[in-house]
C-alpha positions as CSV (number, residue, x, y, z in Angstrom):
1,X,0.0,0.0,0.0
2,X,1.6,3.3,-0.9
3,X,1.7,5.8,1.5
4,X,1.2,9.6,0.0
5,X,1.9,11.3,2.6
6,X,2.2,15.2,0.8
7,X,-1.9,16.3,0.0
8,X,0.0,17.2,-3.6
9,X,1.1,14.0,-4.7
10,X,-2.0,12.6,-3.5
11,X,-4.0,14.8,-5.6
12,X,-1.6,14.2,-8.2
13,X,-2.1,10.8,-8.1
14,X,-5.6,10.8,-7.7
15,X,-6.1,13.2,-10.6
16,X,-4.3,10.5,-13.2
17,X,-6.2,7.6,-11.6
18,X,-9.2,9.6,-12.3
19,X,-8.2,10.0,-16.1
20,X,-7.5,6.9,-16.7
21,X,-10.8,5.4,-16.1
22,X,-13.2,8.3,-16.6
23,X,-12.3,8.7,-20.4
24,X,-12.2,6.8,-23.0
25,X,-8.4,6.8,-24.8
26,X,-8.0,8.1,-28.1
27,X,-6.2,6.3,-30.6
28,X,-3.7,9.1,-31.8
29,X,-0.7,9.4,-33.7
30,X,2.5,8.9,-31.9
31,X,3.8,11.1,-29.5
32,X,7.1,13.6,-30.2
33,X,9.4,13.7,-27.1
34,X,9.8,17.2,-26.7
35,X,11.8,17.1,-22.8
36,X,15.8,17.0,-22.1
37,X,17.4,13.7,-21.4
38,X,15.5,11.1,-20.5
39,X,12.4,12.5,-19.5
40,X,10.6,12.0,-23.0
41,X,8.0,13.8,-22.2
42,X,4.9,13.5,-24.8
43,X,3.3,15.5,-27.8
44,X,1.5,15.1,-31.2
45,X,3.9,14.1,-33.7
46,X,1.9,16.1,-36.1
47,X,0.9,19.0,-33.7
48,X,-2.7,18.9,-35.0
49,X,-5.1,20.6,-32.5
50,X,-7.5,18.3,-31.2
51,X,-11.2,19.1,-32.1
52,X,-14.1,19.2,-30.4
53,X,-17.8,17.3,-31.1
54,X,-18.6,20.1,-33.6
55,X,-15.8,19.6,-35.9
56,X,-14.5,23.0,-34.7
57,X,-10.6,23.6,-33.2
58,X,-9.8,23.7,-29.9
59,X,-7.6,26.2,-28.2
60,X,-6.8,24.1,-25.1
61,X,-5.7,20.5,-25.6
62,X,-4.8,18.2,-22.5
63,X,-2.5,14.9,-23.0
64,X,-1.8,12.7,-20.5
65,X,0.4,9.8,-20.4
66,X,0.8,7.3,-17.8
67,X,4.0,5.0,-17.4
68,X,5.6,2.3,-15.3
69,X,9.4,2.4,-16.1
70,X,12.3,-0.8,-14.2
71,X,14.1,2.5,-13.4
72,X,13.7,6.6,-12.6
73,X,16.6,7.6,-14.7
74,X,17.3,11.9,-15.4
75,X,20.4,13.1,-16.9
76,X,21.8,9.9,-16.7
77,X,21.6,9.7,-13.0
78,X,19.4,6.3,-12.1
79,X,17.2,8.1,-9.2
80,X,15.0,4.9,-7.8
81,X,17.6,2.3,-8.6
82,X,20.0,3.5,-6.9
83,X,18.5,4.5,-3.9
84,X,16.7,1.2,-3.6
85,X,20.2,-0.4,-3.5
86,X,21.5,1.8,-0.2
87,X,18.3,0.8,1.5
88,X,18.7,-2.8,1.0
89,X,22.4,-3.1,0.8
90,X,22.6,-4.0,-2.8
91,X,25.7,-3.4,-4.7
92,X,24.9,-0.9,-7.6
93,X,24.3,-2.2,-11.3
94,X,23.8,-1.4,-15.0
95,X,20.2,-2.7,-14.2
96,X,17.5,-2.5,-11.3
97,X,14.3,-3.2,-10.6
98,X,12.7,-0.5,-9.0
99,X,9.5,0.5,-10.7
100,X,8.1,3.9,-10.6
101,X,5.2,5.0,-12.0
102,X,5.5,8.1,-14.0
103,X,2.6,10.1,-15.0
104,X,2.4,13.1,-16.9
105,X,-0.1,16.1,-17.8
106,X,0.5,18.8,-20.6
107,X,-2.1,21.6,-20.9
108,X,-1.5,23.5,-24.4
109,X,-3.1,26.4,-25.6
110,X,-3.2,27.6,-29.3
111,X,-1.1,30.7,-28.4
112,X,2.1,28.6,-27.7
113,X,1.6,28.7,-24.0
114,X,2.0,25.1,-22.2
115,X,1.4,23.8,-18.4
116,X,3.0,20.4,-17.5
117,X,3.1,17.9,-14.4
118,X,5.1,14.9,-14.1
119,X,5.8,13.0,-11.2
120,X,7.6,9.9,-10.4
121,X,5.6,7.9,-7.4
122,X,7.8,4.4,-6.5
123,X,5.9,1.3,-6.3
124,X,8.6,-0.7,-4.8
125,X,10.7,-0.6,-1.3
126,X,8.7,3.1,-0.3
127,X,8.4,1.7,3.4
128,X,12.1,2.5,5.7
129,X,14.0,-0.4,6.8
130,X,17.2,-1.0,9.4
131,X,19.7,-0.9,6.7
132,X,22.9,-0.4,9.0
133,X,22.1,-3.3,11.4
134,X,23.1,-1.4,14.4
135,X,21.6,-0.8,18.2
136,X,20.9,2.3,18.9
137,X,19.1,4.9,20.8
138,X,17.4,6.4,18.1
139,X,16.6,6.3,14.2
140,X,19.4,7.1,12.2
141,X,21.8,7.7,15.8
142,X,25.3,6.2,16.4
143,X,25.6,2.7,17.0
144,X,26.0,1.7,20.9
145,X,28.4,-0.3,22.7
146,X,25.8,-2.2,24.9
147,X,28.5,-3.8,27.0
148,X,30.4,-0.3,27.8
149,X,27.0,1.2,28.8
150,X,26.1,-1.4,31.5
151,X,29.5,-2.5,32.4
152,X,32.0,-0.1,33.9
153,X,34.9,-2.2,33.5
154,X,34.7,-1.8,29.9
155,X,35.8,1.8,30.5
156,X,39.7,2.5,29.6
157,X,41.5,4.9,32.1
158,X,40.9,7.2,29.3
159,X,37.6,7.7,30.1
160,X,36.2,8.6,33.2
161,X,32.5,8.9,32.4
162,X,30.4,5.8,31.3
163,X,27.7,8.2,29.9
164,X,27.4,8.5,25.9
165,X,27.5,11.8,23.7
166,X,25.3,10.5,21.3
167,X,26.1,13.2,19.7
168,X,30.0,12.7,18.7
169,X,29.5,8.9,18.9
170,X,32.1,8.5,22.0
171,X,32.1,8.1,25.8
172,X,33.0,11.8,26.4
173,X,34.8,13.3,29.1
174,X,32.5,16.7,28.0
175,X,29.9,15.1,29.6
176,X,28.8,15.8,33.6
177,X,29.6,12.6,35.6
178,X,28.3,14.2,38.4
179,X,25.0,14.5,36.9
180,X,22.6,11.1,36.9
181,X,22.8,8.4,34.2
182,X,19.3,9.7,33.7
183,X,17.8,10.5,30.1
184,X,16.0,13.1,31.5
185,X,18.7,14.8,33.4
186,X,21.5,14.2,31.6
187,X,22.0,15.3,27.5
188,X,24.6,12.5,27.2
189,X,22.6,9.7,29.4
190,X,20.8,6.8,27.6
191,X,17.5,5.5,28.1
192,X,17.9,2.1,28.6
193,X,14.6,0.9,27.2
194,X,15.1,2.5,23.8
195,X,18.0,0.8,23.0
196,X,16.6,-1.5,19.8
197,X,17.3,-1.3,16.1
198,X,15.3,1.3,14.5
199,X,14.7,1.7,11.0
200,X,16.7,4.4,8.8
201,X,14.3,7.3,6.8
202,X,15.1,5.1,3.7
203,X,11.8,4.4,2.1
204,X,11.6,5.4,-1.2
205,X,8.8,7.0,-0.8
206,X,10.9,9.8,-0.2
207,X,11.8,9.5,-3.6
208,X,8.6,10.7,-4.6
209,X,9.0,14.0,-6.9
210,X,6.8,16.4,-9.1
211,X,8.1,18.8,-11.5
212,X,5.5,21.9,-12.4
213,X,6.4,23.3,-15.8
214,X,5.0,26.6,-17.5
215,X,6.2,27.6,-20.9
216,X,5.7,29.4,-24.1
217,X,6.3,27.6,-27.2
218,X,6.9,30.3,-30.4
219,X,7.0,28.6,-33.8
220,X,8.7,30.9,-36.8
221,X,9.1,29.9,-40.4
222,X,12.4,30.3,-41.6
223,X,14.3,29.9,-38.0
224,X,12.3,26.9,-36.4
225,X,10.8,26.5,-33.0
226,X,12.0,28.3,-30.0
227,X,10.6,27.4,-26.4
228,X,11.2,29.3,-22.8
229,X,10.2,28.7,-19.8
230,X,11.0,27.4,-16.5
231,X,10.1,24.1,-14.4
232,X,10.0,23.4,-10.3
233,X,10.6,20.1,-8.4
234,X,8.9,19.3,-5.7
235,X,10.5,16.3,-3.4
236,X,8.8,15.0,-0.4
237,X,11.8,13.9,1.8
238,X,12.7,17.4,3.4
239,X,15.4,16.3,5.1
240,X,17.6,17.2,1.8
241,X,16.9,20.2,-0.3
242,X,12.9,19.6,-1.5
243,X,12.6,22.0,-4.2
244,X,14.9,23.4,-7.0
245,X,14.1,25.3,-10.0
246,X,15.6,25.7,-13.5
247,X,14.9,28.4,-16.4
248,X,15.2,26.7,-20.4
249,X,15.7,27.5,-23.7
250,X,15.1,24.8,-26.4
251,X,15.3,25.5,-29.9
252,X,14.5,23.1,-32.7
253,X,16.1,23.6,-35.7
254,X,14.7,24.3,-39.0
255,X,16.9,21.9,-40.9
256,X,15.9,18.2,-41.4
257,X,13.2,19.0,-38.8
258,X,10.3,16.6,-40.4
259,X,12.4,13.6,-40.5
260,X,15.2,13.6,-37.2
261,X,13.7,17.4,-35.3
262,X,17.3,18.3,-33.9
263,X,16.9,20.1,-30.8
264,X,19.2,22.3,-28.8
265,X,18.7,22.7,-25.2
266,X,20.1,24.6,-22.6
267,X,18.8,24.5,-18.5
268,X,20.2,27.0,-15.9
269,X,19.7,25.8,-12.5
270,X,19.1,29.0,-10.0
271,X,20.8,27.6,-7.1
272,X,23.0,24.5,-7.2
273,X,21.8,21.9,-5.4
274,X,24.8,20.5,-3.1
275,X,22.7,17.7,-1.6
276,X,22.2,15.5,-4.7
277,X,24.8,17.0,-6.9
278,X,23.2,18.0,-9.5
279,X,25.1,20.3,-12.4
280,X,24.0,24.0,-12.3
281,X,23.8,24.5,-15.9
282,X,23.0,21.4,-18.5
283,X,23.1,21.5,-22.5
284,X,22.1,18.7,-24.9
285,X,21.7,18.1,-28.5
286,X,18.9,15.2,-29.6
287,X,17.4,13.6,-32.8
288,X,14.3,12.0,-33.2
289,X,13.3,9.5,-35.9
290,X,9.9,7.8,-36.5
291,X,9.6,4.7,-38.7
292,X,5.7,3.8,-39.7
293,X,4.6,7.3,-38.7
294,X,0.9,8.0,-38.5
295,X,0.5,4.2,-38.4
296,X,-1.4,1.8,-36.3
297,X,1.9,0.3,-35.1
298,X,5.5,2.5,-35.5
299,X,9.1,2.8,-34.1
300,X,10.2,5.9,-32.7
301,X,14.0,6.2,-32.4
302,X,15.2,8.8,-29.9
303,X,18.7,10.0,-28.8
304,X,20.6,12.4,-26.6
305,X,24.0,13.9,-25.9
306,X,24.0,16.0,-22.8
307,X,26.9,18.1,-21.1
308,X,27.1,19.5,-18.0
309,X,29.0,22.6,-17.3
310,X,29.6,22.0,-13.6
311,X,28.9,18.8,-11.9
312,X,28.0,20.4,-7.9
313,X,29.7,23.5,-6.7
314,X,32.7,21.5,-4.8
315,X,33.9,19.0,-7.2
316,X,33.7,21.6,-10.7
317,X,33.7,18.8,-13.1
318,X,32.6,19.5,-16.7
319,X,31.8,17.4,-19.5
320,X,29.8,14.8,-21.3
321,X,27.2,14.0,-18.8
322,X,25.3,11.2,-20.6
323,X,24.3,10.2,-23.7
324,X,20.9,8.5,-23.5
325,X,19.2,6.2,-26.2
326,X,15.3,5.2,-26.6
327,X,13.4,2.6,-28.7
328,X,9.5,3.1,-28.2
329,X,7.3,1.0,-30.4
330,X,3.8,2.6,-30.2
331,X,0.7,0.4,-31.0
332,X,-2.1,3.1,-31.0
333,X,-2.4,4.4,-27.6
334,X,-0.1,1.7,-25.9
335,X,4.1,1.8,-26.3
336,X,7.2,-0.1,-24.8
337,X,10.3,1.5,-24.6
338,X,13.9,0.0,-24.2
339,X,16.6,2.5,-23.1
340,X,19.9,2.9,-22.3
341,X,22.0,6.1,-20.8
342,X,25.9,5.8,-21.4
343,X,28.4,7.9,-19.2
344,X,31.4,8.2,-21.0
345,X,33.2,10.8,-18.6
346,X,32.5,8.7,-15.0
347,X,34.0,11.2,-12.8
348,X,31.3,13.0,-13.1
349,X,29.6,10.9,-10.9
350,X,32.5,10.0,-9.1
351,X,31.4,11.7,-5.9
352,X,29.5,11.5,-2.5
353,X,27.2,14.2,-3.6
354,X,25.6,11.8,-6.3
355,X,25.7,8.6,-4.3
356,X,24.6,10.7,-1.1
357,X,22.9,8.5,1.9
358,X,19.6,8.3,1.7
359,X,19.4,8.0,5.6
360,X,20.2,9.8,9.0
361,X,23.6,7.8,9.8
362,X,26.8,8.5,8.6
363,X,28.7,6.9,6.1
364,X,31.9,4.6,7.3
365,X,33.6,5.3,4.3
366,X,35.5,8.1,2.6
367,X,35.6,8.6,-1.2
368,X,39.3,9.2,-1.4
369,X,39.0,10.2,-4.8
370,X,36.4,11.5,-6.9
371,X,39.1,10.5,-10.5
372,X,39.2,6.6,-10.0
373,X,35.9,5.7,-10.9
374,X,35.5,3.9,-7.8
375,X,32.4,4.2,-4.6
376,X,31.2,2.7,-1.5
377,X,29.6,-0.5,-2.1
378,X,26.4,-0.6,-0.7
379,X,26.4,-4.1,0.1
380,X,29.8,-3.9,2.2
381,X,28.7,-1.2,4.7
382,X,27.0,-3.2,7.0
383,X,26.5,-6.5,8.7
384,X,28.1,-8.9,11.1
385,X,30.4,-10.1,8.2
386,X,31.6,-7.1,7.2
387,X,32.6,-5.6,10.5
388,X,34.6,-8.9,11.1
389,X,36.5,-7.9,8.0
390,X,37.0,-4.4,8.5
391,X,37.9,-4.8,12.3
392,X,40.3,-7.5,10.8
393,X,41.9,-4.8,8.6
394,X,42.4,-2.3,11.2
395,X,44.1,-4.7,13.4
396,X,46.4,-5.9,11.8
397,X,50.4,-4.4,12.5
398,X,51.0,-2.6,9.2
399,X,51.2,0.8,8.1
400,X,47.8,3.0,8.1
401,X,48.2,3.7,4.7
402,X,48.2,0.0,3.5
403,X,45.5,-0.4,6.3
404,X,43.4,2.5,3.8
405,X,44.2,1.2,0.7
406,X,42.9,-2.2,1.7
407,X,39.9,-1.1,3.4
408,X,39.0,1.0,0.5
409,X,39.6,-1.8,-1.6
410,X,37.2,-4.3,0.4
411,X,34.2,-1.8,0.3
412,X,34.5,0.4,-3.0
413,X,33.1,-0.9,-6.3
414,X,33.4,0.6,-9.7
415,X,30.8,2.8,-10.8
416,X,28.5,1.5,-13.4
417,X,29.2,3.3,-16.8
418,X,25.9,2.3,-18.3
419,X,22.3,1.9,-17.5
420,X,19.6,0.0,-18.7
421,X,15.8,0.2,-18.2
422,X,12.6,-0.6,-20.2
423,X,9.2,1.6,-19.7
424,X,5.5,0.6,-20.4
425,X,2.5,3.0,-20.6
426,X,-0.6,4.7,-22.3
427,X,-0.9,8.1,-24.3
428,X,-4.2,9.7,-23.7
429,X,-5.4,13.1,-25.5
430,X,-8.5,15.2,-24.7
């Protein structure tokens, strides 16, 4: 059972359930992707306005298309797949199951101006789960020593307080020994019967996103089709930044426009998002090619090259940010889509800011360095096992640098340079 817990994705949701079975679908002509990346987001092919019962044109059409993709993948950056493989310990792969559904809404008027939602609701791991396997006195808190709490012989000479600063994970000589081991009393005292595993803020129904898009679409003879506008995303986990906002130009060519529409896109971000690590400015080139257009059943061929001018404000990495690939083959209103996002310049990603923790602890890794291609593996973080091999590492008489290299080496993986994901859906045009 998913659980919506922001009134606007509720609504959201509710609004596309609503469309789906209140009105009858349309058997239209494919749909253009008209969106950077990989959000293809839909359109008439032919840009006919839709008519009304008295033969008479419209000026406000509504499209709608609902989807269920393996894998939320923007900009190259795999958003559900990912983040379902820190909350269950999963090493990280070309391909994941972690479907989201993915509905869209696009309000045009005759005039050129457009409204559009999207949002991307998981339907897979959205509940929170104990993902670091420790005790302690508090969701996402430092992991206890049960036996130095209760036993004061497990205190070193160093130490002169049994109490716990919770807050810098060690028995601290800051804290008041004078006061009582009492959670009430004392800021660094535990409470003895909340000492349990908890579950980290994990779900990923945190995950769950809407972007609100307004735009004005202006369509010239000799020079092509020039879009501006500006879109909003709306995240429900607060505890990283919720919302960010980006202004675009797009700008289809006029040149071999009716059979491969090369677009030029360009996104500025107003504020860099340092959380997620997300570029502040983004540029791509794409192509579109439809085989059997206007037909019952057709192939629609789309691909993109997109470049990011700098990756996050610490790490001010530029380059080739992906180059992302889609086969749709559209069967009236129904399509299936196979796609693939290639990321030929990997230190890009090759940072915490992109494989950021989607819980309260703290990560017991470093990422030593952001050129090697190399991150934490989810999968050896955590667990019985892999503390016996760590502690193993760190015990052993050597010097700390080889003590480093080997526990990086134990718990870092390569990135994956490619992803794969397929998509299934319905258009729907009113």
């Amino acid at each position: 059972m998913m659980n919506l817990r922001h009134p606007y994705l509720l609504l959201v949701n509710s609004f596309f359930c609503f469309l789906v079975f209140a009105f009858p679908l349309h058997s239209q002509t494919n749909m253009n992707a008209k969106k950077d990346s990989n959000r293809y987001n839909q359109k008439n092919s032919n840009q006919d306005q839709i008519r009304n019962e008295t033969g008479e044109e419209s000026e406000v059409s509504i499209e709608v298309t609902h989807e269920i993709v393996s894998d939320f993948v923007w900009r190259g950056q795999s958003f559900s797949g990912d983040y379902i493989a820190r909350r269950d310990n999963l090493p990280y792969k070309n391909f994941r199951e972690a479907y989201t559904y993915v509905p869209v809404l696009r309000m045009s008027h005759s005039n050129g101006f457009f409204f559009e939602l999207e949002s991307n609701i998981a339907l897979k791991g959205r509940s929170d789960r104990d993902s670091d396997q420790r005790i302690q006195s508090y969701s996402g808190g430092n992991s206890i020593d049960v036996n130095r709490l209760f036993d004061t012989r497990m205190v070193t000479q160093n130490e002169n307080s049994i109490f716990y600063d919770s807050s810098n994970a060690i028995y601290s000589e800051n804290c008041n020994p004078s006061l009582p081991n009492h959670p009430l009393i004392n800021p660094c005292a535990i409470d003895p019967t909340k000492i349990k595993p908890y579950a980290e803020k994990n779900g990923l129904a945190r995950t769950d996103g809407l972007f609100t898009t307004f735009a004005y679409e202006i369509e010239t003879f000799k020079f092509g089709t020039f879009t501006v506008g500006s879109w909003w995303y709306f995240k429900q986990d607060r505890s990283t930044k919720n919302t960010w906002n980006e202004y675009f130009v797009w700008w289809e060519l006029p040149w071999l426009k009716q059979k491969l529409n090369p677009t030029i896109q360009s996104f500025k971000q107003t504020s860099a998002n340092t959380e997620a690590g997300y570029g502040s400015q983004y540029s791509s080139f794409s192509v579109r090619y439809v085989l059997f257009e206007k037909k019952e059943i057709s192939i629609e061929w789309n691909s993109n090259i997109g470049y990011v001018w700098v990756n996050n404000p610490e790490s001010k990495k530029s380059g080739i940010n992906d180059i992302t690939t889609s086969l749709k083959l559209n069967w009236n209103q129904c399509f299936l889509s196979l796609n693939h996002a290639h990321r030929p310049e990997i230190d890009l990603y090759d940072n915490e800011k992109v494989y950021f923790l989607n819980s309260e602890s703290k990560s017991p890794t470093q990422n030593l360095s952001e050129r090697d291609g190399f991150i934490s593996d989810p999968s050896k973080l955590y667990g019985i096992a892999n503390e016996f091999i760590t502690q193993s590492i760190d015990q052993q008489e050597t010097a700390e640098i080889v003590k480093v290299w080997a526990y990086q080496r134990y718990t870092n993986q390569s990135i994956p340079r490619n992803l794969f994901w397929f998509g299934f859906g319905i258009n729907q045009s009113f």
